[in-house]
BABAVO-904770 format. One record per residue: z, x, y of N, C-alpha, C in turn. Coordinates in steps of 0.02 Angstrom, whole numbers, plus 50000, padded with zeros to 5 digits. Example, Ala and Ser with C-alpha at 12.3 -4.5 7.8 and 13.67 -1.06 7.14 Angstrom:
BEGIN
503905066049716503905061549775503905066049835503545064249888503575068449947503945064550002
END
This chain:
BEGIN
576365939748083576135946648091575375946748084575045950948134574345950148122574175955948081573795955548062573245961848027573475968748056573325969448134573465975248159574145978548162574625972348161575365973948127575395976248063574885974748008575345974747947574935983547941574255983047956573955990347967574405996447979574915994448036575245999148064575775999948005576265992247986576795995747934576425999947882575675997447875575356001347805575456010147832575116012147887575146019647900575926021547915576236017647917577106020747927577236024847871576916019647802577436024447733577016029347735576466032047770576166038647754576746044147783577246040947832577576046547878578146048647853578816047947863579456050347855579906045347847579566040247910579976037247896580446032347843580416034047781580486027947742580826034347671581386032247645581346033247580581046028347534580856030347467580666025147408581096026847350580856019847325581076020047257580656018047208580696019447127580186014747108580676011747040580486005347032580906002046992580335997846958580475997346885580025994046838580555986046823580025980646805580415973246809580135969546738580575965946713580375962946649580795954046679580315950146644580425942446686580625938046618581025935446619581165928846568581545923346614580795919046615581055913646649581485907346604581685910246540581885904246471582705907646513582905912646553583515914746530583785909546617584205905046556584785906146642584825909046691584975906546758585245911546802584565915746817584845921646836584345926646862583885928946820583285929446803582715930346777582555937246766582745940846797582585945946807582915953346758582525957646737582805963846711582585969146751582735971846803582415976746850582635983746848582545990846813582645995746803582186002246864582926005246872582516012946915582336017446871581896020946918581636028546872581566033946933581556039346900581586043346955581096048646909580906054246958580416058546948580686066546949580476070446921580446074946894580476081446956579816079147021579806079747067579936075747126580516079647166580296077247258579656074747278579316076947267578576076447302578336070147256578256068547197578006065347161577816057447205578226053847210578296047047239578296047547315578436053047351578126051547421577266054547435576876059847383576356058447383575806054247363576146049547325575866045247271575806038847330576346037047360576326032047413575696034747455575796039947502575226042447542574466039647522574376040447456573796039247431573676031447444574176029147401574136020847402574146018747456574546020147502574306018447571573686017647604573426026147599572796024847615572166020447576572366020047520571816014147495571996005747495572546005847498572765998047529572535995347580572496002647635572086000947692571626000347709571036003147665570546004647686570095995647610570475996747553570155992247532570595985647534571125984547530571175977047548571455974047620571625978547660571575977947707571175976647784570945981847786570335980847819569775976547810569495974347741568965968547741569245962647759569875961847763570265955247782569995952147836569735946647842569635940347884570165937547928570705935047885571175932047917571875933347872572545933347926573295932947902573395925847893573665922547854573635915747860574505914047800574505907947837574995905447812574845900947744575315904547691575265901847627575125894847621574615891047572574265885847579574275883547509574125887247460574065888247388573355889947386573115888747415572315892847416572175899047447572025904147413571935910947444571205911547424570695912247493570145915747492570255924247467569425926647463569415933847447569385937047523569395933647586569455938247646570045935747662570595932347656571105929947690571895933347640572345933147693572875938347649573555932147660573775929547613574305924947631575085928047659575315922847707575865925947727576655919147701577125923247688577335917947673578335919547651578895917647726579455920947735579805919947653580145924847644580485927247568581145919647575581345915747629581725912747619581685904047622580795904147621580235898047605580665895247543580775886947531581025884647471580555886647436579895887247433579675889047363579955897047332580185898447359580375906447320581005909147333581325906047382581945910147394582395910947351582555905547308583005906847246582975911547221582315911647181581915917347153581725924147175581825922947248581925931747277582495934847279582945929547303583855933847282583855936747242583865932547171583775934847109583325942747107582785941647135582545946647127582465952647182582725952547226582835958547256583595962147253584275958047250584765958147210584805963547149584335959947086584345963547038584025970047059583475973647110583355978047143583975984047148584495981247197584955983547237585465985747182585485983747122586055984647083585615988847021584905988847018584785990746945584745996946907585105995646852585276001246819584576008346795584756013846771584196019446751584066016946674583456016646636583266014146596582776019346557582816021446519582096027046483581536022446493580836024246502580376021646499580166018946445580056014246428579866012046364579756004146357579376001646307579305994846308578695994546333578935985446352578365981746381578665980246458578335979946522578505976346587578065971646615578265966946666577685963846697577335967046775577665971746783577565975346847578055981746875577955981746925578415987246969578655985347026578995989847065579275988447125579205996847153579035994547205579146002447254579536001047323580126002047318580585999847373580706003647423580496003147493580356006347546581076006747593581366010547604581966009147667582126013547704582166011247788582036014747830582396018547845582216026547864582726029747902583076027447961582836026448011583006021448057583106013648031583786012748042583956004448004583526004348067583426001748111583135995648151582235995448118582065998648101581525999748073581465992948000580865989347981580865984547933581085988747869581205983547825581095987847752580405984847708580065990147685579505988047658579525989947582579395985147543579305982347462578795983447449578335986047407577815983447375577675981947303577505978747297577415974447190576595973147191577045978847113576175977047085576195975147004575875969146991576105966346919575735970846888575865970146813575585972646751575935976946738576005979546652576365982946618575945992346640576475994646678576156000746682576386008046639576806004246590576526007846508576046007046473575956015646458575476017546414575456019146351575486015546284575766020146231575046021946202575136031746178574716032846156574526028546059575006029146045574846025845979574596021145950573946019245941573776012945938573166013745859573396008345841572976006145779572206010645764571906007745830571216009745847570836016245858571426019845871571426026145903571836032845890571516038545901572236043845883572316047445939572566050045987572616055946036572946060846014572446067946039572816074946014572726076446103573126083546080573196088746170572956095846150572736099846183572666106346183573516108646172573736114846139574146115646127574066122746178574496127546192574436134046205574096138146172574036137246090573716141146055572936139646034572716132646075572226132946082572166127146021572636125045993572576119245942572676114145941572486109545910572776101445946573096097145909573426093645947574256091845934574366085145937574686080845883574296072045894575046069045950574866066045969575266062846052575466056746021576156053346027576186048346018576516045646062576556050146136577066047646201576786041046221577226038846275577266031746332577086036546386576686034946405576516036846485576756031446534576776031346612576796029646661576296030146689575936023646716575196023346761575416021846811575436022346892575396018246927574816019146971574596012046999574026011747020573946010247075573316010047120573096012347190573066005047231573346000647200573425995347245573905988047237573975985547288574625980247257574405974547251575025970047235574765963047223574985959847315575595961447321575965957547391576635963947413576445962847459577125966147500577675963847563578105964247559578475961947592578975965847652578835965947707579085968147766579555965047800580225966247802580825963647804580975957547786580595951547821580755944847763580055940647772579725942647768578895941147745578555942447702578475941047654577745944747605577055941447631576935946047624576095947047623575635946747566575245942647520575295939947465574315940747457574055947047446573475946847423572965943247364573485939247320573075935947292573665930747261573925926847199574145924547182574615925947146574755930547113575185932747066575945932947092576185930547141576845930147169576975922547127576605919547125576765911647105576995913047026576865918746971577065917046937577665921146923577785925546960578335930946946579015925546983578835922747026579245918447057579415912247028578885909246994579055904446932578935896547006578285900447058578295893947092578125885347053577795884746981577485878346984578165874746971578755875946946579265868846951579395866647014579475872847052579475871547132579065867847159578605868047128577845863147172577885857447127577985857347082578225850947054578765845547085579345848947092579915846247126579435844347198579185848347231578965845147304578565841047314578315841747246577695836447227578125828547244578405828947198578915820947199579085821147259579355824547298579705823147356579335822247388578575824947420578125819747446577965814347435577865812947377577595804347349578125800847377578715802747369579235798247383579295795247439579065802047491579065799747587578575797047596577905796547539577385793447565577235786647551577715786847503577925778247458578345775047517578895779047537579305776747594579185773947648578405773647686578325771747758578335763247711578285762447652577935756947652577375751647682576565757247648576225756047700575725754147651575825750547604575525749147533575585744547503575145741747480575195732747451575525732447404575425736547345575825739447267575965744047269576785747047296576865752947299577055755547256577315750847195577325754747116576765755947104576075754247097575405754947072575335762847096575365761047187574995766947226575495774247193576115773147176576685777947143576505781047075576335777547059575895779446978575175781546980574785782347033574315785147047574385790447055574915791147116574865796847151575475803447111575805799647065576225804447019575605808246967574915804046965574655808146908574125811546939574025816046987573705819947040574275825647010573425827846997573575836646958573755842346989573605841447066573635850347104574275847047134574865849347116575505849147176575245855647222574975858647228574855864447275574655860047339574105855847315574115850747373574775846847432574865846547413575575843647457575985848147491575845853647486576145860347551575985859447594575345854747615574925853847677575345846347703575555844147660575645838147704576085835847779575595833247814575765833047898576015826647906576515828747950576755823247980576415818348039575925822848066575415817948120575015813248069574795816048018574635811347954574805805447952575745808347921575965803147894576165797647949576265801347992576505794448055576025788448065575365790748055574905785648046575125780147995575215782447929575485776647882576205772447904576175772147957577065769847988576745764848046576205763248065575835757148101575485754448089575165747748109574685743748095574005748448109574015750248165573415753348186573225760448154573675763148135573765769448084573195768048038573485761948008573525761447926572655758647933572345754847999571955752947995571255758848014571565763548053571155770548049570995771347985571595773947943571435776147875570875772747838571225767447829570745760547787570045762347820569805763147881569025764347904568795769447900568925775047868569075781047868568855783547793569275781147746569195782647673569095776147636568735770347684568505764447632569025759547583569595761947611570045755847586570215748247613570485745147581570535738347603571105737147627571415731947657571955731147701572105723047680572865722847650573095716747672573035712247708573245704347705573545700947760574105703647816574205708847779574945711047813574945720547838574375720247849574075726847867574265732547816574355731147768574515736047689573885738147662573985746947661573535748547625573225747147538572555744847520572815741847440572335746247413572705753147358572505755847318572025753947247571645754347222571375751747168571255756247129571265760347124571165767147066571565773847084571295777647047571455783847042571095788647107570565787447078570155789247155570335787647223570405782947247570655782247315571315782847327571785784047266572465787447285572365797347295571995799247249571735804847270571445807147342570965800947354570835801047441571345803947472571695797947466572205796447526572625801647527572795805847463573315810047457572925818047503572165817347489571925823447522571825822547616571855817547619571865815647681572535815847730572845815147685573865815247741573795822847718573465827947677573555835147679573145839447681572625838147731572025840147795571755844147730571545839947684571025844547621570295838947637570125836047666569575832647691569415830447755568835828947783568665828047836568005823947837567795821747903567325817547901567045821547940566085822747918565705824747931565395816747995565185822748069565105818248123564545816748129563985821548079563135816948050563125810648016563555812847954563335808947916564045801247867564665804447925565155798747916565255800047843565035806447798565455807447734565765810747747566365809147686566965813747682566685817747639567215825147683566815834147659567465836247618567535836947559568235840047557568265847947555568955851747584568805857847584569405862847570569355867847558569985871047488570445872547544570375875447618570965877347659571035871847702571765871847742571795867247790571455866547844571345862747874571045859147929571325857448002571205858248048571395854448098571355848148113571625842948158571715837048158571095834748232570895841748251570575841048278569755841548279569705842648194568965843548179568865836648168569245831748137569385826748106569665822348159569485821548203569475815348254570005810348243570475812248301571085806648285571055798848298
END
């Protein structure tokens, strides 16, 4: 979906079409099973939550929307002009969205109270053929007046004042990610932890090393295995390409590489790792996080992906 798509679902919830809901979420990722505690609330007024959207709408649009650069496909790196996109049934999260849109669909009315990690404002169309639109916004949007530091009074009717010790409800003028039938749209990072992505990137972590241990294209592939297990960003390895890796699967591949990032080569055309550092190379290199500059033949490294075509096959 481009920009000008997601613009348009943004001015939809200003219209009719859509009922909402709003549902508050509490996360324990220690608990078995589904993680999730997801409670509705409802308002006092009709009007309350379909003018409150109107608003948010229009400032979603106007401030994180519109300065947007680019829609881009989730990378683990999110610039401040780029808006990540990334389908709800991606292994990194799908478990974790059942769970949590599920607990949505079923969750019980709850008094306001406590602590939460966010909200939910659940969009669904009058017209089924129409998407359904989600939006989440983390942080506890209780307020308790009572605090150590502080006292709050109110004007009373009689003109006297009266000490407050209520929970308020805040909600606020912009989101973290939203999701349009089975896409979220992911303005900054905070999906990774409500979703509980780093075991996930962990797990994929290994499962790359493993396919990359696999071409057997390496002099010590236990050595190069123990290198490349102690490489700190698994975020890195979302990128990893298979035009890459096919290189490590030939003589001539393997001998690009080796001229490429300064490694040495077997009798037997095997790449031979010697540190930590040049397993790091190599690992940013099969996942287009570096490139060779065509002045000066250094390698540039750089936080988003790359084409294979800046980087000379």
């Amino acid at each position: 979906m481009s920009k000008s798509q997601l613009s348009a679902a943004m001015n939809d919830i200003k219209g009719n079409k859509y009922t909402w809901n709003l549902y508050f979420f509490k996360i324990s990722h220690r608990r078995k099973g589904n993680p999730y505690y997801v409670y509705k609330h409802t308002f006092k007024s009709a009007a309350y939550l379909p003018d409150y959207m109107t608003s948010l709408s229009d400032t979603v649009l106007h401030y994180q929307i519109e300065p947007l650069g680019t829609v881009q496909e989730y990378d683990g790196e999110n610039s401040k002009t780029s808006c990540d996109k990334l389908k709800v049934d991606s292994e990194l999260i799908n478990e974790q969205w059942l769970y949590f849109s599920n607990s949505v669909s079923g969750a019980p009315r709850e008094q306001v109270s406590g602590k939460y990690q966010g909200y939910i404002l659940d969009g669904q169309p009058v017209i089924t053929s129409d998407p359904s639109i989600i939006l989440v916004k983390t942080g506890n949007p209780i307020i308790s007046l009572e605090n150590k530091n502080t006292r709050v009074f109110k004007h009373t009717a009689n003109d006297e004042l009266e000490y407050l010790t209520d929970e308020l409800c805040r909600l606020y003028l912009n989101v973290d990610f939203i999701v349009i039938r089975d896409i979220m749209y992911s303005f900054n990072h905070s999906f990774e932890g409500i979703f509980n992505i780093e075991k996930t990137l962990h797990r994929l972590k290994n499962q790359a090393i493993d396919e990359i241990i696999s071409t057997q294209a390496f002099h010590d592939s236990e050595k190069v295995q123990t290198f490349m297990n102690r490489y700190t960003s698994p975020k890195t390895f979302l990128t990893l390409k298979d035009q890459r890796m096919e290189k490590l699967n030939t003589p001539q591949g393997r001998a690009e590489i080796s001229s490429r990032l300064k490694l040495s080569l077997s009798e037997n055309s095997e790449l031979i790792i010697n540190d930590q550092e040049q397993a790091n190379q190599l690992i940013k290199y099969l996942c287009y996080k570096i490139f060779q500059d065509k002045e000066t033949d250094n390698l540039i490294e750089v936080n988003s992906v790359i084409n294979d075509n800046i980087l000379s096959s």
